[in-house]
C-alpha positions as CSV (number, residue, x, y, z in Angstrom):
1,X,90.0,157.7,95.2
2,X,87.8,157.1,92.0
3,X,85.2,155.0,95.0
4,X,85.6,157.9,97.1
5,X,83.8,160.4,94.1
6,X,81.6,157.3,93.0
7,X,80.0,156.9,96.2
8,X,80.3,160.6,98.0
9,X,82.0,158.9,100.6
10,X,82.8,161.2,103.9
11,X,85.0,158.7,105.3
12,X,87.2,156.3,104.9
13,X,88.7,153.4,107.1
14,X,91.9,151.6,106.8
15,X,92.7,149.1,108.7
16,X,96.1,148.1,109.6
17,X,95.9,145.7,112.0
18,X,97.9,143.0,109.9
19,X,100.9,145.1,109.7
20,X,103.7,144.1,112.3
21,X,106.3,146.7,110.7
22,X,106.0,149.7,109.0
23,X,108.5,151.5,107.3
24,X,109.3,155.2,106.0
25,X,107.4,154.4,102.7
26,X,104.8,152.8,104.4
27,X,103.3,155.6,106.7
28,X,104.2,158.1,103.8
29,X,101.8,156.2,101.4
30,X,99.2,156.0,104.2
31,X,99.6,159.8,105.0
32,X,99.2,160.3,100.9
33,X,96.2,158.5,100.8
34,X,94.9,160.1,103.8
35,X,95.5,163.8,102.1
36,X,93.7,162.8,98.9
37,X,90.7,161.3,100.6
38,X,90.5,164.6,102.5
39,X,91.0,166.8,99.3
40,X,88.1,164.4,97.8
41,X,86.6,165.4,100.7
42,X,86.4,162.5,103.0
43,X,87.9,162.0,106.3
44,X,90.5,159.7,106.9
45,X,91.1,157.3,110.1
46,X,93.7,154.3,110.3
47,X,92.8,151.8,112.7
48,X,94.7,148.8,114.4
49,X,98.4,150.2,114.6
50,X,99.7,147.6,116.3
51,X,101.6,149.5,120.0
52,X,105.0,148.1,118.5
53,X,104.6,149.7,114.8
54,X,103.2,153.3,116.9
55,X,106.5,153.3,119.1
56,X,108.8,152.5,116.2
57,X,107.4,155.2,113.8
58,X,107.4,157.9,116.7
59,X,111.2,157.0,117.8
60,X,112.3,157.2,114.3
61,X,110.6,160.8,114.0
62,X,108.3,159.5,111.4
63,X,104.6,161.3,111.1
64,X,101.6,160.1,109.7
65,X,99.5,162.9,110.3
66,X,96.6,161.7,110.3
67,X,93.4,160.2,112.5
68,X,93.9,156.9,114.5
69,X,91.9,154.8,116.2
70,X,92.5,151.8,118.3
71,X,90.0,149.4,116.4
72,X,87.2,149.7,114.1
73,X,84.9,150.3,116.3
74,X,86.4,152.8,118.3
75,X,87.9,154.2,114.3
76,X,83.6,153.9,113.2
77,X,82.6,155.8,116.2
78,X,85.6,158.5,115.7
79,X,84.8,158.9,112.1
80,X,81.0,159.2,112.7
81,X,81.7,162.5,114.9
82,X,84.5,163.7,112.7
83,X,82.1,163.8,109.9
84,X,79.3,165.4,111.6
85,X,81.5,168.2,112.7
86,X,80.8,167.3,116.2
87,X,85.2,166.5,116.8
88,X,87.9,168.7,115.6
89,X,90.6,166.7,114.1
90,X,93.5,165.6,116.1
91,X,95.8,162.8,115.5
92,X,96.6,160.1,118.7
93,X,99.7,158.0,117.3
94,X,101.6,159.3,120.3
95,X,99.2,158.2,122.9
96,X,99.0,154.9,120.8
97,X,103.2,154.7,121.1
98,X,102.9,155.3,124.8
């Protein structure tokens, strides 16, 4: 957060390709983060749910509520037009789940 104000960032990427489970705490602590960086005023977009970690958290009736992206480049390019207002916000975990 303190980077975030520092450097005037617009957006942030968090890549969590390395995770192969994801618990209740887990996507709650991403969806935290993700609301601060937005009331710092930075978009947030998490990258590289792995399909298996997507499905789990939607059957379990867990939400992250927040911007996802396959990959980092596919998260870069989303991020690019979410912060130049050219891309409302939406959220894809449950295409990435299906």
């Amino acid at each position: 957060m303190a980077q975030i104000g520092k450097h005037r960032s617009r957006g942030v990427i968090i890549d969590v390709a390395a995770l192969d489970v994801m618990d209740s705490f887990g996507s709650r602590s991403l969806r935290d983060l993700a609301h601060a960086s937005r009331l710092r005023g930075a978009e947030t977009v998490i990258v590289g749910i792995q399909p298996d970690v997507a499905f789990a958290i939607v059957q379990l009736g867990m939400s992250l509520d927040v911007q996802t992206a396959l990959d980092l480049e596919e998260g870069l390019e989303f991020l690019e037009q979410l912060t130049t207002g050219s891309l409302r916000r939406r959220s894809t975990l449950d295409e990435l789940a299906t």
